[in-house]
C-alpha positions as CSV (number, residue, x, y, z in Angstrom):
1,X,118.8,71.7,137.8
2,X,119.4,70.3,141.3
3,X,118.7,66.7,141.9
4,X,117.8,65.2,145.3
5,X,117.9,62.1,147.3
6,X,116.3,62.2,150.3
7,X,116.9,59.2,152.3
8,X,114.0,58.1,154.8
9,X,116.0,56.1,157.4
10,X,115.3,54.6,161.2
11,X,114.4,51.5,163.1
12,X,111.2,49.6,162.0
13,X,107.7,50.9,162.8
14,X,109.1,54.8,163.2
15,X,106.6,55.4,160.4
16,X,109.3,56.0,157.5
17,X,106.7,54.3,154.3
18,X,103.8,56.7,155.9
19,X,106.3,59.3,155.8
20,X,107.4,59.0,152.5
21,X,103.6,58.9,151.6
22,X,102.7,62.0,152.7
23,X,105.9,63.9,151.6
24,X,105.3,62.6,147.9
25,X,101.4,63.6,148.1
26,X,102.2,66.8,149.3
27,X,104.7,67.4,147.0
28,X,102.9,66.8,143.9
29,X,100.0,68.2,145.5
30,X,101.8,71.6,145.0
31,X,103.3,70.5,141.5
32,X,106.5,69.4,142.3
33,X,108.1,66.2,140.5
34,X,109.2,63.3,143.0
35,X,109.7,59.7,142.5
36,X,109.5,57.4,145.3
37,X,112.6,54.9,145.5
38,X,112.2,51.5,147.6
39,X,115.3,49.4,148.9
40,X,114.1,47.8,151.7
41,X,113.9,44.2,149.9
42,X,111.1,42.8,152.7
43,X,108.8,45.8,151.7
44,X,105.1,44.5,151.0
45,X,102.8,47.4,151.3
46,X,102.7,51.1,149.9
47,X,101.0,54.6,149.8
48,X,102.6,55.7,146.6
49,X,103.6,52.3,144.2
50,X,107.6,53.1,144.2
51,X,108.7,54.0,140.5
52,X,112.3,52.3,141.8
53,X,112.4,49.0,143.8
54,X,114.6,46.7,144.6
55,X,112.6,43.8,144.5
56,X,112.6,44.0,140.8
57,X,116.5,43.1,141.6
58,X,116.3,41.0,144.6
59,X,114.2,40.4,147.4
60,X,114.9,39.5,151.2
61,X,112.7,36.5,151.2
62,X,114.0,34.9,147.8
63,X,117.7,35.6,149.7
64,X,116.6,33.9,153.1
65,X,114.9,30.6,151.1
66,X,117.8,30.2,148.8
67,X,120.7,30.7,151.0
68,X,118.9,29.8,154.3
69,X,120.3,33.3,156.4
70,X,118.3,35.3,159.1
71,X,116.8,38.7,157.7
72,X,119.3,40.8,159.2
73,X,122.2,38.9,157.3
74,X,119.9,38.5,153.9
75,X,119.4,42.1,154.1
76,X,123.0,42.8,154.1
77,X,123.7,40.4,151.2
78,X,121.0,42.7,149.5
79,X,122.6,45.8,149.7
80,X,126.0,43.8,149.0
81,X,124.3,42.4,145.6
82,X,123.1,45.9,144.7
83,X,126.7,47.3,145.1
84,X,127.8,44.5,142.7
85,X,124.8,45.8,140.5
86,X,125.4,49.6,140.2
87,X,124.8,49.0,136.6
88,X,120.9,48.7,137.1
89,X,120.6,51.5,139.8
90,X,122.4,53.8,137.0
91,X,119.5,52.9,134.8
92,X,116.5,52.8,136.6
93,X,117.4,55.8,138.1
94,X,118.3,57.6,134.3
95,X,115.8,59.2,133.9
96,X,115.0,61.5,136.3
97,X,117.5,64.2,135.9
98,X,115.3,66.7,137.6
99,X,113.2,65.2,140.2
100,X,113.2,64.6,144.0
101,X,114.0,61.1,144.9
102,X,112.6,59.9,147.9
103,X,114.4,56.5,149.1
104,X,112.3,54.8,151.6
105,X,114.7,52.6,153.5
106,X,114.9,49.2,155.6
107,X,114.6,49.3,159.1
108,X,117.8,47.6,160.2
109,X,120.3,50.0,162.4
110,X,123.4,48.4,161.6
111,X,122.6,50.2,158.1
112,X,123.3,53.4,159.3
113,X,125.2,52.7,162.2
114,X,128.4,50.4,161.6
115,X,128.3,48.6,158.3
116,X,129.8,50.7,154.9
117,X,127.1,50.0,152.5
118,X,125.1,52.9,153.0
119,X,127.9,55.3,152.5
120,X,129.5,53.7,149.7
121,X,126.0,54.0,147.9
122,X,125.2,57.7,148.4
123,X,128.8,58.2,147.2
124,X,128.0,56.5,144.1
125,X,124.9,58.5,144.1
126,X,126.4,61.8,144.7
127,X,129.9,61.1,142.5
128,X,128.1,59.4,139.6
129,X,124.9,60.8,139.7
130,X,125.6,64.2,140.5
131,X,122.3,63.9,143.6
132,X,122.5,65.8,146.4
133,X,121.8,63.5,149.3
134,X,119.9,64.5,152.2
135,X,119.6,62.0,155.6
136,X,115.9,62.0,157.3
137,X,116.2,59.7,160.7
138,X,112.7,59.1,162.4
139,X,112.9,58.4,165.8
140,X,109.4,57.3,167.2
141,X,107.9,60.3,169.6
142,X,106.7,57.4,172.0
143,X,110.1,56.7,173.0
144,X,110.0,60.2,175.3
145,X,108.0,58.2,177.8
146,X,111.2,56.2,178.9
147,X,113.6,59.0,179.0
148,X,116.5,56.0,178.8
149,X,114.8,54.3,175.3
150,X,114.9,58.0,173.8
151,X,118.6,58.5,174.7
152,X,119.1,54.9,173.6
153,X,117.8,56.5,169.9
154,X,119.5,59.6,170.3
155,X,122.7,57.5,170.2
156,X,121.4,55.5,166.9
157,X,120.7,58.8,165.2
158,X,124.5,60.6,166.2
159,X,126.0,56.9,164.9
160,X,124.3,57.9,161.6
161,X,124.8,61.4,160.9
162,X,128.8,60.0,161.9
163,X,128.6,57.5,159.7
164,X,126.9,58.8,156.6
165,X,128.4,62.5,156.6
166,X,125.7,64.1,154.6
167,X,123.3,66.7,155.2
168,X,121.1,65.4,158.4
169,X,117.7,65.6,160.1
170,X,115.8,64.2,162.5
171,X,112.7,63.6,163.0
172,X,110.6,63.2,166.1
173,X,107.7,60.7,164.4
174,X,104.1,60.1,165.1
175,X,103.5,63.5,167.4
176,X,100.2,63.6,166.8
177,X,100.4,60.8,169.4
178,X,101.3,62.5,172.0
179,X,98.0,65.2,172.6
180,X,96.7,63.0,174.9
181,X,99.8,62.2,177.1
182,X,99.8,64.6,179.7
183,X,103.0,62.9,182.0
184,X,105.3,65.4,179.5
185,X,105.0,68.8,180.0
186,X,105.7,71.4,176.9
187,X,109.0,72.6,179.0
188,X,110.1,68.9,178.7
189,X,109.0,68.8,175.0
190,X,111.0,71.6,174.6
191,X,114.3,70.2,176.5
192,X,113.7,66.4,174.0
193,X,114.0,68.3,171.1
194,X,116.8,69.9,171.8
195,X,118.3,67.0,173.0
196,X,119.1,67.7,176.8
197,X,121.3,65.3,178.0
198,X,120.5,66.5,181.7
199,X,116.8,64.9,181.3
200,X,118.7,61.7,181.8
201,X,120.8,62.9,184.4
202,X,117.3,62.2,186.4
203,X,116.4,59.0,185.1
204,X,119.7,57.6,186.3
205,X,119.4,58.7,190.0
206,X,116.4,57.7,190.1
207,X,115.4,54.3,188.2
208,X,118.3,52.5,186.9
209,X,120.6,50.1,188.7
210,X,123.0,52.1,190.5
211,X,126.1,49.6,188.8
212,X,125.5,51.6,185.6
213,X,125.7,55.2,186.5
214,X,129.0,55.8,186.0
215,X,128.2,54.2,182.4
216,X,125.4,56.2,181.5
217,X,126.8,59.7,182.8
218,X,129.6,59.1,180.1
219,X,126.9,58.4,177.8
220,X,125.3,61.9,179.1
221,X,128.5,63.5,178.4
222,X,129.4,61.5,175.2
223,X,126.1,63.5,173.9
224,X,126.9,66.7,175.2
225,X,129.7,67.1,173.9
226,X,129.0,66.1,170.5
227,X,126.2,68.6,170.5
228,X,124.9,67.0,167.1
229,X,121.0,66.0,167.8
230,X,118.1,68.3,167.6
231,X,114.8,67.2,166.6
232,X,111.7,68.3,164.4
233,X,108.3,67.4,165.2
234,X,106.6,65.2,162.6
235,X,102.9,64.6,162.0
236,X,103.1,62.5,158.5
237,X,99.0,63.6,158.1
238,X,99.4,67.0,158.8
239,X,100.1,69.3,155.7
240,X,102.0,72.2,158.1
241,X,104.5,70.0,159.5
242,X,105.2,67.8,155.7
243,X,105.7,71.7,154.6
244,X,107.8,72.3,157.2
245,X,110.1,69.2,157.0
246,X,110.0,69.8,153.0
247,X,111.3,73.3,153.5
248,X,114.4,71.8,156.2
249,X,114.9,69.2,153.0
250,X,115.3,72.2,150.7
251,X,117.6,74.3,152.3
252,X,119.9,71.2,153.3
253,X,120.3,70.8,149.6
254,X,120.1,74.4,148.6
255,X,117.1,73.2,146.2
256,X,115.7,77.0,146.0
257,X,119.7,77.9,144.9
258,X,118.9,76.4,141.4
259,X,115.5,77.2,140.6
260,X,116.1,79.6,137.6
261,X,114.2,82.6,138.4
262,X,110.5,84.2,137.1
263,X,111.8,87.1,134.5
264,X,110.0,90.2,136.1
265,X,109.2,91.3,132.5
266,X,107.3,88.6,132.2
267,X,104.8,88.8,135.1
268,X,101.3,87.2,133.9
269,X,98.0,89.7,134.8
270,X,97.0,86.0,136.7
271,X,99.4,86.9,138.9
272,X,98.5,90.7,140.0
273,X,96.4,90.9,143.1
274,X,93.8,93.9,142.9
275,X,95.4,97.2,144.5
276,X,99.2,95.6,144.8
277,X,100.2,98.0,141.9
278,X,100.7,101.6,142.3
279,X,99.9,103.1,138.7
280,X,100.7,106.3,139.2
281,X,104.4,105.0,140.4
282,X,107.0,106.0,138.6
């Protein structure tokens, strides 16, 4: 059996915890076995109590107090202590040979931008482990309202999928948000999710200091030409679009690949709707 490690990353506040809520409700809602996996060591509150967490290893603020660093350099020396500490990963993680793991991670960038850690771990998890890793990056839907924040996340999300080379999506957070705003029209939603680097094109004639043009039109073409970042629409409280991002999870890992097939011989009367069999067929 396939076994998956879906990782929940993105800045703070882009609703990764309530996302990894409603994926795990949903998913054993429908009978499916999933564990939810904490490392972000500054975590305090929950919807599902994580069956995995690194604060039984470390914590950020035990890191900060004793050593006296900032929580961006504690958080690193926690993800540097649990590379030196593989050993209790490997076991808390033992026995779930089966199940979706879903890692709810710390909302730091440089984690999935520039520093190794990240990589080095799903390595251990895919080498070692034998999981198939799959990347979720939330990007807040509010951003859309300043065309230049968005691309500024766009950027964040193609430095990740770079730098952790493993099956990717992203995920346009908190839509739900965004009934009431009326100053983006559904063409424009359309062109966002795609990623059209020409909607900043605007922007940049228009609003920013004219000194950085030239700056932000390689950034426009920097995008374009990487042609990496499309987006789905996430509402984490509506059951269609958890199904639809479990689905996107699924065939990124080729979950449905390893589900041993129902034996037609073996088809229960349960499962028979009224008039579906011909029994005069031959």
């Amino acid at each position: 059996m396939v076994k998956v490690a879906a990782f929940a990353c993105g800045v703070a506040s882009s609703g990764k915890s309530t996302f990894c809520g409603s994926l795990i409700s949903y998913m054993k809602g429908i009978g499916r076995s999933c564990h939810l996996v904490n490392l972000d060591p500054a975590a305090e509150n929950f919807e599902w109590e994580p069956t995995v967490d690194i604060r039984d290893l470390i914590s950020l603020e035990d890191v900060m107090d004793e050593l006296d660093y900032g929580p961006n350099g504690g958080l690193i020396y926690c993800f540097e202590f649990l590379m030196e500490n593989l050993d209790w990963l490997n076991e808390e993680l033992g026995d779930y040979d089966e199940d979706y793991l879903i890692f709810d991670m710390p909302g730091q960038i440089e984690l999935y931008t520039h520093v190794p850690i990240l990589p080095a771990l799903i390595r251990h998890l895919q080498m070692t482990l034998n999981y198939r890793p799959c990347a979720l990056y939330l990007l807040e839907s509010q951003f859309l309202v300043d065309r230049a924040k968005f691309f500024a996340g766009v950027l964040s999300a193609m430095s990740a999928m770079v730098m952790l080379e493993i099956p990717h999506l992203n995920l346009l957070s908190k839509m739900d948000l965004l009934k009431d705003n009326n100053s983006i029209s559904r063409a424009d939603l359309k062109r966002f999710m795609n990623t059209d680097p020409l909607l900043l094109v605007g922007e940049i004639n228009e609003k920013m200091n004219p000194k950085f043009h030239e700056l932000n039109q390689c950034i426009v073409q920097l995008i374009d030409d990487f042609n990496m970042v499309n987006f789905i629409p996430l509402e984490s409280h509506n059951e269609e679009s958890i199904e639809k991002v479990l689905s996107y999870i699924d065939d990124a890992t080729q979950w449905h690949e390893d589900q041993e097939p129902r034996d037609p011989d073996r088809i229960e009367p349960d499962d028979i709707e009224p008039g579906s069999v011909d029994v005069d067929a031959e």
